[in-house]
PyMOL commands that place a pseudoatom at each C-alpha (Angstrom):
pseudoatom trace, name=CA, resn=UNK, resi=1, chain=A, elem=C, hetatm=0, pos=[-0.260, -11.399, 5.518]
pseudoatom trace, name=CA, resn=UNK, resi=2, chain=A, elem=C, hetatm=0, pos=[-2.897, -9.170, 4.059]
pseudoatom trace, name=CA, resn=UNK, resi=3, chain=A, elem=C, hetatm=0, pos=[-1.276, -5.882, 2.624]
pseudoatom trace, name=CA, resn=UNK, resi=4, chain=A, elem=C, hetatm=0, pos=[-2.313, -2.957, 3.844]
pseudoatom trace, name=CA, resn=UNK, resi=5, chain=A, elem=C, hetatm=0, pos=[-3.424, 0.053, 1.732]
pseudoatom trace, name=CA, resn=UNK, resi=6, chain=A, elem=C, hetatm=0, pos=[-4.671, 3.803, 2.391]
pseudoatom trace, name=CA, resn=UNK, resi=7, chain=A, elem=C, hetatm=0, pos=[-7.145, 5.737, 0.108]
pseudoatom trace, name=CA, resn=UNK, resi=8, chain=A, elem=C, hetatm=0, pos=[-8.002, 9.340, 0.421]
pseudoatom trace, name=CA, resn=UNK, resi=9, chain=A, elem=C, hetatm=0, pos=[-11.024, 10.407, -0.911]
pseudoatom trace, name=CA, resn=UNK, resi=10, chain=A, elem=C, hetatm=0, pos=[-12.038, 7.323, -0.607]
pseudoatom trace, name=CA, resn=UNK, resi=11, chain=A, elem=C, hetatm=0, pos=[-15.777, 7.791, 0.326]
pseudoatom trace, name=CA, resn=UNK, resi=12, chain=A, elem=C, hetatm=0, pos=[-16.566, 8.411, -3.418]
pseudoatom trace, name=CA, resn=UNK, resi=13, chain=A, elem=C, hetatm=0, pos=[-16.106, 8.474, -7.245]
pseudoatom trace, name=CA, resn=UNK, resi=14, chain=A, elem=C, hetatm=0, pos=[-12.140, 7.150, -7.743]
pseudoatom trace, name=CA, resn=UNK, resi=15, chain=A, elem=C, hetatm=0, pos=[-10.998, 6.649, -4.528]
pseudoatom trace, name=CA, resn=UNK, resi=16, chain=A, elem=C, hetatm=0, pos=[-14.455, 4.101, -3.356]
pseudoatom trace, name=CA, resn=UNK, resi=17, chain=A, elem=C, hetatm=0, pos=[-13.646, 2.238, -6.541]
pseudoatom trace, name=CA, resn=UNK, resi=18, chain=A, elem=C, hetatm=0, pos=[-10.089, 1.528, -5.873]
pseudoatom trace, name=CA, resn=UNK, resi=19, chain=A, elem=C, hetatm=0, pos=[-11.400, 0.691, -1.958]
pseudoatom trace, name=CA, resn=UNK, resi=20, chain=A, elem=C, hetatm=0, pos=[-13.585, -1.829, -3.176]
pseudoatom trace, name=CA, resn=UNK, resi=21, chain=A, elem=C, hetatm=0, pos=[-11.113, -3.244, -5.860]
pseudoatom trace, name=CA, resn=UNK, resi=22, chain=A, elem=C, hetatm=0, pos=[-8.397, -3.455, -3.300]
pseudoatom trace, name=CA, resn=UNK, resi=23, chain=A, elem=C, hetatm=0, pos=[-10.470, -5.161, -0.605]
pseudoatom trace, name=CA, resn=UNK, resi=24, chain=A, elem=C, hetatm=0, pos=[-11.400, -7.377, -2.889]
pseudoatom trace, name=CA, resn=UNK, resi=25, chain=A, elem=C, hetatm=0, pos=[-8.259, -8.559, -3.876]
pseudoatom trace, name=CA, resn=UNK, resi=26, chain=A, elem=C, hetatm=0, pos=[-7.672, -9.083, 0.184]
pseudoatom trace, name=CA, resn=UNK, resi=27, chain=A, elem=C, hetatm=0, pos=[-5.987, -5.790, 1.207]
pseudoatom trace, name=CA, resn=UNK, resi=28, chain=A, elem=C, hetatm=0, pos=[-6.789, -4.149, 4.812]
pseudoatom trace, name=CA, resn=UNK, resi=29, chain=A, elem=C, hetatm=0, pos=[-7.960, -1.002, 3.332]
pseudoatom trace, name=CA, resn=UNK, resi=30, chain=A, elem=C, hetatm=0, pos=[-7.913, 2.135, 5.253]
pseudoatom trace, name=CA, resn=UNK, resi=31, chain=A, elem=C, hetatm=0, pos=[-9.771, 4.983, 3.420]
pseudoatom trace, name=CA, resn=UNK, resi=32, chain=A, elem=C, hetatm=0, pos=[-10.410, 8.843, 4.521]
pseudoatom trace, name=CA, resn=UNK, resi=33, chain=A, elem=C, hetatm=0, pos=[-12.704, 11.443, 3.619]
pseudoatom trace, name=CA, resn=UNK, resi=34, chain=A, elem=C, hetatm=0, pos=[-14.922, 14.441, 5.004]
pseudoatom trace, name=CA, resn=UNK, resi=35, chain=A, elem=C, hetatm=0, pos=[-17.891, 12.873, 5.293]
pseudoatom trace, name=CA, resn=UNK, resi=36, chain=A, elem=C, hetatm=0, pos=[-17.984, 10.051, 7.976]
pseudoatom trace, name=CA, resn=UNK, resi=37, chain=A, elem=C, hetatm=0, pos=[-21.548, 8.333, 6.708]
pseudoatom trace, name=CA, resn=UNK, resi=38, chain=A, elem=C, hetatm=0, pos=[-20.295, 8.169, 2.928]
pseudoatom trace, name=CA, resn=UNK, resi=39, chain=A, elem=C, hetatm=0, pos=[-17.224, 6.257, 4.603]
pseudoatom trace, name=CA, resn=UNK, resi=40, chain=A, elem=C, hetatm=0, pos=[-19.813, 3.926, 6.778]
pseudoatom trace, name=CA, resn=UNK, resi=41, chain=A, elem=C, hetatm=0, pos=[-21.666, 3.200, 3.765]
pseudoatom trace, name=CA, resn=UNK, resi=42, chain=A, elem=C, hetatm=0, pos=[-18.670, 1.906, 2.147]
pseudoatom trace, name=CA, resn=UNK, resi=43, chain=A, elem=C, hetatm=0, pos=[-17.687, -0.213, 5.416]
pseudoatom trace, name=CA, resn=UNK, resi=44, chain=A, elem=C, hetatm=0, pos=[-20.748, -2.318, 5.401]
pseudoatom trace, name=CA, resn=UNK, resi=45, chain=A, elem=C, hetatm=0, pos=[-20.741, -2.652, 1.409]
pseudoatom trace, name=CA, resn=UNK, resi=46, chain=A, elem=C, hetatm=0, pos=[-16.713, -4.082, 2.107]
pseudoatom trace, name=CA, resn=UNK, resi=47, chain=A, elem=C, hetatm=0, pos=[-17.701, -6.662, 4.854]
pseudoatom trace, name=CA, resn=UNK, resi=48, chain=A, elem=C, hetatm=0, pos=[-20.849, -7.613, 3.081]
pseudoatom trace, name=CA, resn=UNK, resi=49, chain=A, elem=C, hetatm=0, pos=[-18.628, -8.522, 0.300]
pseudoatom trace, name=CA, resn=UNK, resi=50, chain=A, elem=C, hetatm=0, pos=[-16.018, -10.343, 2.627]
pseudoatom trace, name=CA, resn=UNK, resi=51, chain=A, elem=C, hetatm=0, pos=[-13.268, -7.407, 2.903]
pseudoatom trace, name=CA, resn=UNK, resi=52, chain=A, elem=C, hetatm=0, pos=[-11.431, -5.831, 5.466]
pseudoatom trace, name=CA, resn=UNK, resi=53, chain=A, elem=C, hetatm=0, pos=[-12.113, -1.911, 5.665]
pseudoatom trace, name=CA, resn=UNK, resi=54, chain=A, elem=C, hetatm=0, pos=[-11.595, 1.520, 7.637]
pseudoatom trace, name=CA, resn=UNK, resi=55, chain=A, elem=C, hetatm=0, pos=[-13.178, 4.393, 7.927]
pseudoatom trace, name=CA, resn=UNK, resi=56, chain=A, elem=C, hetatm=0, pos=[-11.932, 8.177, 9.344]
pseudoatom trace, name=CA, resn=UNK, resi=57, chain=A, elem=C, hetatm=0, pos=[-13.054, 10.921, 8.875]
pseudoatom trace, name=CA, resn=UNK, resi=58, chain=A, elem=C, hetatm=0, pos=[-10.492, 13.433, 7.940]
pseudoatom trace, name=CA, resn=UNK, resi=59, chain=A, elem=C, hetatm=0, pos=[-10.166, 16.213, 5.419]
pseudoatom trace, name=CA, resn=UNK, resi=60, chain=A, elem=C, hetatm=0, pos=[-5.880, 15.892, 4.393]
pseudoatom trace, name=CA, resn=UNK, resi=61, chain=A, elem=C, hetatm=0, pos=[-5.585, 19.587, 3.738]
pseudoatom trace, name=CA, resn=UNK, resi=62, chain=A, elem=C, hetatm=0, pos=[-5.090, 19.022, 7.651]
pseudoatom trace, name=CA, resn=UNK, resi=63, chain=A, elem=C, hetatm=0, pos=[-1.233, 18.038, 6.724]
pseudoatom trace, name=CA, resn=UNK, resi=64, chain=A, elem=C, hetatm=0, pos=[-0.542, 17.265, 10.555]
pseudoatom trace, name=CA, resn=UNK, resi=65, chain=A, elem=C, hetatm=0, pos=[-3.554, 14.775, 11.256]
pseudoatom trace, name=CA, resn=UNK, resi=66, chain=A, elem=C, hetatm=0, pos=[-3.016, 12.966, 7.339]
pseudoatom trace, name=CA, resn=UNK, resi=67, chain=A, elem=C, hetatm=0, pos=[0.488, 12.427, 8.433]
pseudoatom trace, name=CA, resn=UNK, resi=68, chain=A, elem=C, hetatm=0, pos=[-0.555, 10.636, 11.713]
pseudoatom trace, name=CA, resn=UNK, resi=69, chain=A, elem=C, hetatm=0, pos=[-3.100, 8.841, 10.065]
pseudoatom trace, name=CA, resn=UNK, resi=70, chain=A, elem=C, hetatm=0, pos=[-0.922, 7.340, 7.992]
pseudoatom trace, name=CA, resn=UNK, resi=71, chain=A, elem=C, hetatm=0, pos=[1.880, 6.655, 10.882]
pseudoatom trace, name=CA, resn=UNK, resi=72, chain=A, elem=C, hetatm=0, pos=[-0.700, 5.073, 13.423]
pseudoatom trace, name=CA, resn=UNK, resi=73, chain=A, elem=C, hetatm=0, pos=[-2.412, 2.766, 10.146]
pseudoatom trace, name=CA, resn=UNK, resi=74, chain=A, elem=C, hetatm=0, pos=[1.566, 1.400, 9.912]
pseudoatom trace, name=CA, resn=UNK, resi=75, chain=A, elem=C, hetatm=0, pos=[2.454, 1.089, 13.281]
pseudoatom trace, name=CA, resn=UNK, resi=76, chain=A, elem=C, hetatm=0, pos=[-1.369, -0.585, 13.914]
pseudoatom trace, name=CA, resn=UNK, resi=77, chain=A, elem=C, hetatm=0, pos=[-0.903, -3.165, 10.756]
pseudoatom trace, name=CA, resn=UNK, resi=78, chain=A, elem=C, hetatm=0, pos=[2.942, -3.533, 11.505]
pseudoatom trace, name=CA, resn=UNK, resi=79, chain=A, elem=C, hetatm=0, pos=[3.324, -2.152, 7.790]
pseudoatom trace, name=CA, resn=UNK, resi=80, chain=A, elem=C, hetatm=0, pos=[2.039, 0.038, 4.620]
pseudoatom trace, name=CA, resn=UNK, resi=81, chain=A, elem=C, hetatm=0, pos=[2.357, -1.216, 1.303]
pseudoatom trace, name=CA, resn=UNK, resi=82, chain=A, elem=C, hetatm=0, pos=[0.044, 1.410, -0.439]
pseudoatom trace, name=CA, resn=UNK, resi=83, chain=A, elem=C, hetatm=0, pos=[-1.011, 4.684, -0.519]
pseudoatom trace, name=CA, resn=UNK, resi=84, chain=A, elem=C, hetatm=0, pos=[-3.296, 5.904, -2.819]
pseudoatom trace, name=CA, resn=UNK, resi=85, chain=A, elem=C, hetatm=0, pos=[-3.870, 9.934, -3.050]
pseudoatom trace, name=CA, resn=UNK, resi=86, chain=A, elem=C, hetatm=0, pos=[-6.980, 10.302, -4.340]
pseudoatom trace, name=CA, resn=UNK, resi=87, chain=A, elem=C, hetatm=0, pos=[-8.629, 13.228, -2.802]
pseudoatom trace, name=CA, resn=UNK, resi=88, chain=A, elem=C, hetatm=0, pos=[-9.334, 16.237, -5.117]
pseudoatom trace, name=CA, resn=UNK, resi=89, chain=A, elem=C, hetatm=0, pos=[-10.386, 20.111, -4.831]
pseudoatom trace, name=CA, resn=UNK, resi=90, chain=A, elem=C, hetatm=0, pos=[-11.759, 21.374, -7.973]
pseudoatom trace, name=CA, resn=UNK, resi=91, chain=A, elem=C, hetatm=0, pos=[-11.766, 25.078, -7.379]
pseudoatom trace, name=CA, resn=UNK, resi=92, chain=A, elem=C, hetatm=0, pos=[-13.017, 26.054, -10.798]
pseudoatom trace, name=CA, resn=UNK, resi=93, chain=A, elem=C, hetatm=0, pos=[-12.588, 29.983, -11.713]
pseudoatom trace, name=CA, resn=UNK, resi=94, chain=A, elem=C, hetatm=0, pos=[-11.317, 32.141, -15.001]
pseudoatom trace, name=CA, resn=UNK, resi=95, chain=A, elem=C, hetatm=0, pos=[-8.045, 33.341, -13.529]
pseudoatom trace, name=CA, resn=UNK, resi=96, chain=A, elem=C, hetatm=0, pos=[-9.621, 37.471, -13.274]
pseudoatom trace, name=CA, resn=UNK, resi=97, chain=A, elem=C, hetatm=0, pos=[-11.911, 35.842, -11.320]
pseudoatom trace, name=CA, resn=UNK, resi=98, chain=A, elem=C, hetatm=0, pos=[-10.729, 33.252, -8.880]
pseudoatom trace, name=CA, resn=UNK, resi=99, chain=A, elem=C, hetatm=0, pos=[-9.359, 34.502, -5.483]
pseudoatom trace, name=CA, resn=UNK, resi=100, chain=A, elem=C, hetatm=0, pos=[-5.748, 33.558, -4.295]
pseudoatom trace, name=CA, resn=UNK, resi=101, chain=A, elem=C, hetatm=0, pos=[-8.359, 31.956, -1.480]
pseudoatom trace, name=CA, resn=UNK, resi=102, chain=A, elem=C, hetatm=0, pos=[-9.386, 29.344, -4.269]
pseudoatom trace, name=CA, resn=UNK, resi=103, chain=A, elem=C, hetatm=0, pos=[-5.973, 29.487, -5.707]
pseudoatom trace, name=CA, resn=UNK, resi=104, chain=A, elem=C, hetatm=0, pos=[-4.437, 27.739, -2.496]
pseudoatom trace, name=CA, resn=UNK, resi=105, chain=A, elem=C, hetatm=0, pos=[-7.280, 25.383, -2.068]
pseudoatom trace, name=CA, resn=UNK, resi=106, chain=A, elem=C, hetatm=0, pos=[-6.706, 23.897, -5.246]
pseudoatom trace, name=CA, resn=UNK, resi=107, chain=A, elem=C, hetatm=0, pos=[-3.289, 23.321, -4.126]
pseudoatom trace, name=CA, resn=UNK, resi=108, chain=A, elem=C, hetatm=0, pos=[-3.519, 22.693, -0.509]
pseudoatom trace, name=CA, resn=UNK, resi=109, chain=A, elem=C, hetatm=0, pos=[-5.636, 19.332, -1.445]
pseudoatom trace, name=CA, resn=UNK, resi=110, chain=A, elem=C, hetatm=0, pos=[-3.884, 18.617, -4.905]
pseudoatom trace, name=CA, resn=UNK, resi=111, chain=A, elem=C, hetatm=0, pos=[-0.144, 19.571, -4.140]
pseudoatom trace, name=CA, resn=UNK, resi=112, chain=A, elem=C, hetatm=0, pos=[0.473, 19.867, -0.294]
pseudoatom trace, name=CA, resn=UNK, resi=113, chain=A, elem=C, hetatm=0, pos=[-1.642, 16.477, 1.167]
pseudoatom trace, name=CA, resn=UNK, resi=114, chain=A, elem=C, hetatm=0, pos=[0.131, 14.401, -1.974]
pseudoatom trace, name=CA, resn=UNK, resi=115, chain=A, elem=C, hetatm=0, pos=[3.520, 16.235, -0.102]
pseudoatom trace, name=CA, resn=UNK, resi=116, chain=A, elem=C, hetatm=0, pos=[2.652, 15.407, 3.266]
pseudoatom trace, name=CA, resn=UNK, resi=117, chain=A, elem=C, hetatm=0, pos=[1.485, 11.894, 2.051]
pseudoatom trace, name=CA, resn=UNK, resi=118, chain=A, elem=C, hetatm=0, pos=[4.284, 10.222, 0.198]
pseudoatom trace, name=CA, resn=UNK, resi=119, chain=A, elem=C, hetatm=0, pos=[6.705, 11.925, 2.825]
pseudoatom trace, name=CA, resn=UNK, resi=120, chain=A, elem=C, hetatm=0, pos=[4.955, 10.317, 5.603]
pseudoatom trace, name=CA, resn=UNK, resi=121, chain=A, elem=C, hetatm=0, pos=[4.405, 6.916, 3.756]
pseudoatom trace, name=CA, resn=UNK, resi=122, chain=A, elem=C, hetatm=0, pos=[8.567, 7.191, 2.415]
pseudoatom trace, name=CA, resn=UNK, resi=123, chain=A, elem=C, hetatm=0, pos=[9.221, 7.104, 5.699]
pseudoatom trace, name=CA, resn=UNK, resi=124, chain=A, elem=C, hetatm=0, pos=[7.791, 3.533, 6.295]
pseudoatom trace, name=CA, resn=UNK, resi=125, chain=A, elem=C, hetatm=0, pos=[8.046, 2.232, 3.335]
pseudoatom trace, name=CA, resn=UNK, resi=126, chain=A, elem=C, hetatm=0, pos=[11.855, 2.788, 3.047]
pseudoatom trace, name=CA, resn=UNK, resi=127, chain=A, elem=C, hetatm=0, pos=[12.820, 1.119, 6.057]
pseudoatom trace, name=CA, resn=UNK, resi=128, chain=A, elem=C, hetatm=0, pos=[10.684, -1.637, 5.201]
pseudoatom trace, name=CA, resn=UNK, resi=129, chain=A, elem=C, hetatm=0, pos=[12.049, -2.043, 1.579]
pseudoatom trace, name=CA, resn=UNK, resi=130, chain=A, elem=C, hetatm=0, pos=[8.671, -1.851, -0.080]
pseudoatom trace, name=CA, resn=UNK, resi=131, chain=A, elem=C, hetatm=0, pos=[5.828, -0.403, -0.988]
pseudoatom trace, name=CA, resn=UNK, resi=132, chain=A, elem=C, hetatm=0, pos=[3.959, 1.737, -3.777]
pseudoatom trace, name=CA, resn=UNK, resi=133, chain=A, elem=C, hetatm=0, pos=[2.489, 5.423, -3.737]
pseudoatom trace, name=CA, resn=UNK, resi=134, chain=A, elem=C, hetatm=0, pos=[-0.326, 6.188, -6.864]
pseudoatom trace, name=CA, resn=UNK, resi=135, chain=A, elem=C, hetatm=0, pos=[-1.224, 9.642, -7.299]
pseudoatom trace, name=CA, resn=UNK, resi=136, chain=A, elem=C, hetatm=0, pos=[-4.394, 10.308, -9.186]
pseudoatom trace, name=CA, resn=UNK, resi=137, chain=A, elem=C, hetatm=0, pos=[-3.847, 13.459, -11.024]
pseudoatom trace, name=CA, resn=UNK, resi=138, chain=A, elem=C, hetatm=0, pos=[-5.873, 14.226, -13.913]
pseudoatom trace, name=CA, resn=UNK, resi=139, chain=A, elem=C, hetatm=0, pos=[-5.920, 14.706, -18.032]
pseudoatom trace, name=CA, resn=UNK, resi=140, chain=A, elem=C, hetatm=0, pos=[-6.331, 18.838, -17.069]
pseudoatom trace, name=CA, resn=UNK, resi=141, chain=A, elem=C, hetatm=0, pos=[-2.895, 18.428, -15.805]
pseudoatom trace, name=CA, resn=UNK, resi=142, chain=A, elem=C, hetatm=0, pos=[-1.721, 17.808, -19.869]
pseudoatom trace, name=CA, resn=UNK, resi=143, chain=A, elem=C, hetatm=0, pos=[-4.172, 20.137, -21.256]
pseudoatom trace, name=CA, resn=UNK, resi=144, chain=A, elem=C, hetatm=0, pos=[-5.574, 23.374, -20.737]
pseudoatom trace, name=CA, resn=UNK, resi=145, chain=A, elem=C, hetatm=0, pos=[-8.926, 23.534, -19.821]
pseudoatom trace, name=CA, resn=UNK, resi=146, chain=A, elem=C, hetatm=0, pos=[-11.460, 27.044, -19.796]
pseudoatom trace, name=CA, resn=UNK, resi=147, chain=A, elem=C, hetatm=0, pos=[-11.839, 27.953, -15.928]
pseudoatom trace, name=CA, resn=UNK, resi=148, chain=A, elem=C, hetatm=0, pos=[-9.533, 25.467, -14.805]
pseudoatom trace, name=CA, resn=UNK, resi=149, chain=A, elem=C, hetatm=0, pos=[-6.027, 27.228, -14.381]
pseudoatom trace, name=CA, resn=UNK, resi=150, chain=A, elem=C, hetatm=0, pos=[-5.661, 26.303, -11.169]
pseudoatom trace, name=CA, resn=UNK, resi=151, chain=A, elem=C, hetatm=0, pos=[-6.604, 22.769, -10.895]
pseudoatom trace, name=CA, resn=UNK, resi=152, chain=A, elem=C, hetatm=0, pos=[-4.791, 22.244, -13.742]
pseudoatom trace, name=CA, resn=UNK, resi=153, chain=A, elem=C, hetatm=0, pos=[-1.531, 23.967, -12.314]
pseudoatom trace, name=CA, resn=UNK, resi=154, chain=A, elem=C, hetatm=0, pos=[-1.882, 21.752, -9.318]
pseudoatom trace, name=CA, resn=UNK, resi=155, chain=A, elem=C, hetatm=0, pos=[-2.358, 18.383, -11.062]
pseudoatom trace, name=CA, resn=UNK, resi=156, chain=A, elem=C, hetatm=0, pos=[0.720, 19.408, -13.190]
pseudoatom trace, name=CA, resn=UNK, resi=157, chain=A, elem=C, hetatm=0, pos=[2.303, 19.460, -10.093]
pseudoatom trace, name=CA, resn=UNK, resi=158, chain=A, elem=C, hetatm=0, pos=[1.500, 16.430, -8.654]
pseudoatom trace, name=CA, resn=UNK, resi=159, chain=A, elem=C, hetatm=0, pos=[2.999, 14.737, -12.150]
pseudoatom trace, name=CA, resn=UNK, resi=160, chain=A, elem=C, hetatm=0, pos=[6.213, 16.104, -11.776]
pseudoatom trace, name=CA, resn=UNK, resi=161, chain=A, elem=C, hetatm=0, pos=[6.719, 15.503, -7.932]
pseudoatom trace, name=CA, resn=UNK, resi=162, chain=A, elem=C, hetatm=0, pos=[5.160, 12.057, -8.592]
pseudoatom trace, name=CA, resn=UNK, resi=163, chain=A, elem=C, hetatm=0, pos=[8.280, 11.499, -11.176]
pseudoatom trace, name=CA, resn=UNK, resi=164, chain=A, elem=C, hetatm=0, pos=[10.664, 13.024, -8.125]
pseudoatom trace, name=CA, resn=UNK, resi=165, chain=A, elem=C, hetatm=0, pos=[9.127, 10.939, -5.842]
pseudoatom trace, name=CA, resn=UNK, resi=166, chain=A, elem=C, hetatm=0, pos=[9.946, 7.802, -7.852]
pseudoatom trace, name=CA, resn=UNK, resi=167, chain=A, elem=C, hetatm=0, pos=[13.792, 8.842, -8.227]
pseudoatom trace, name=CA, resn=UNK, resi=168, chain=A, elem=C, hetatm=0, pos=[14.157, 9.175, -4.944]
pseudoatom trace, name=CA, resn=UNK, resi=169, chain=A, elem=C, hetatm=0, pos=[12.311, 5.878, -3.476]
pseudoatom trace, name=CA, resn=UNK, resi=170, chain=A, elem=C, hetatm=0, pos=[13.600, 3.222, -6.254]
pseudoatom trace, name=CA, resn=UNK, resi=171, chain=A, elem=C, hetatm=0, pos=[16.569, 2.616, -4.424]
pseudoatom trace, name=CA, resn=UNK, resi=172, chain=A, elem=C, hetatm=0, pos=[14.603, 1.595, -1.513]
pseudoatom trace, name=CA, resn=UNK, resi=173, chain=A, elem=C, hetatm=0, pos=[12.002, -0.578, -4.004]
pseudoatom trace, name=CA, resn=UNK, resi=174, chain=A, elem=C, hetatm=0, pos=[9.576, 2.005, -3.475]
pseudoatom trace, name=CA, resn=UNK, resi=175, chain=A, elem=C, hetatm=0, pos=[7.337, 2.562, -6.298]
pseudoatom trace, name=CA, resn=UNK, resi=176, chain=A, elem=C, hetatm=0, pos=[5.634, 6.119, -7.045]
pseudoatom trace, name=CA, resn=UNK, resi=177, chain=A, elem=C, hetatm=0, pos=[3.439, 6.334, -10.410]
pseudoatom trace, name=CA, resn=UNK, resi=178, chain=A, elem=C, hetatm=0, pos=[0.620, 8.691, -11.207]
pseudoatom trace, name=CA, resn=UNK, resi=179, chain=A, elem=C, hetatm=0, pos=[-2.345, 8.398, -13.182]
pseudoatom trace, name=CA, resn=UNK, resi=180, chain=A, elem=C, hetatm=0, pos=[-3.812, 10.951, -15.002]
pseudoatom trace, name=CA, resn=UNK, resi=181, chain=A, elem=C, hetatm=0, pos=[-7.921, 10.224, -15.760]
pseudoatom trace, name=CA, resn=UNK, resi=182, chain=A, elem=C, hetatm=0, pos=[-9.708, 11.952, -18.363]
pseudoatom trace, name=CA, resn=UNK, resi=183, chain=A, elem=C, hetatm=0, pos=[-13.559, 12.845, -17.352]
pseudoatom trace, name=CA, resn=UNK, resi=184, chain=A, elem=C, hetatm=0, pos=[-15.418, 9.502, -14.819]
pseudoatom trace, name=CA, resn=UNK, resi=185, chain=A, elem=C, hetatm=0, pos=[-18.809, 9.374, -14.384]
pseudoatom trace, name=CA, resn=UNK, resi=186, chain=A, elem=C, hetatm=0, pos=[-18.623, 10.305, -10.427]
pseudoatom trace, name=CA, resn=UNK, resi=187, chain=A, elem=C, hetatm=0, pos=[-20.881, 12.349, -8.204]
pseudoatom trace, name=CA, resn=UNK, resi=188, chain=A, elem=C, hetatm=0, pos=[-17.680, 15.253, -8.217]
pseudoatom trace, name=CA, resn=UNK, resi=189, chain=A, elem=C, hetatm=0, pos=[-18.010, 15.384, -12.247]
pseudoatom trace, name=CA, resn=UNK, resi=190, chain=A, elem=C, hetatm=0, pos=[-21.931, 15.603, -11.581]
pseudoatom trace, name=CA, resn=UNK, resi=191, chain=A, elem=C, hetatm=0, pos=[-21.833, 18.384, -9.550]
for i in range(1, 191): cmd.bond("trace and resi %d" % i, "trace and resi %d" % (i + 1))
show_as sticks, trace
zoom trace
């Protein structure tokens, strides 16, 4: 049986690589993002190359509609063995400068979808005794950065829940790890 894995962000940057990767080591991979035609693109490149893939359109700082995403993908492939939380806001601002507005952003993507994620994914992944969470966090969550006091608050979050996350899902064989990238070459960084 194919395992079954869910990407957000997935339509660019990061989260398409790990798509492709993970298709092409066989995995059913079920990837979200804003923008439907990025995601289309990337469904034709998978099944060109062999791979089973998934589009939706979905933006996860809509906490109800990530969390059923990731319930109907397990109850549709009988299981979920990853999920990768990939999806970033990069709200950049000095802090006299940035509006609680951009504040939240930065941590309605970074912080609250990861939340919503790996407690929707814990609770099939526990039952069925397996399974592993990655949350891409970043090196501006382990050093300051100029205009970045925000993202990098969030990301710092993400590292400790991650660690949290891990505690409380080992018992159950339940991986949770994050991974914290310096600067990729991806249209985000371009911009």
């Amino acid at each position: 049986m194919s395992k079954v894995a869910i990407v957000t962000g997935g339509s660019m940057g990061i989260g398409r690589a790990t798509a492709l990767q993970l298709a092409a080591e066989g995995a059913h991979v079920v990837a979200c993002a804003r923008r439907q035609a990025r995601l289309d693109d990337l469904a034709q490149e998978i099944k060109a190359l062999g791979g089973s893939f998934s589009g939706v359109a979905l933006d996860v700082s809509d906490l109800d509609a990530f969390a059923r995403l990731i319930a109907d993908t397990a109850a549709e492939h009988g299981r979920l063995d990853l999920l990768v939380n990939n999806a970033p806001a990069v709200v950049g601002g000095r802090i006299l400068e940035q509006t609680i507005e951009q504040w939240r952003a930065n941590f309605g993507v970074c912080v609250e979808s990861v939340f919503s994620g790996v407690q929707a994914a814990l609770k099939i992944m526990q039952p069925q005794g397996s399974g592993s969470i990655i949350n891409i966090s970043s090196v501006s969550s382990l050093r300051a950065g100029f205009a970045a006091g925000a993202y990098s608050a969030a990301k710092a979050a993400v590292n400790q829940f991650t660690q949290c996350a891990a505690m409380e899902a080992a018992p159950y064989n339940v991986r949770a790890n994050v991974i914290a990238p310096g600067a990729v070459m991806t249209p985000g960084l371009d911009a």
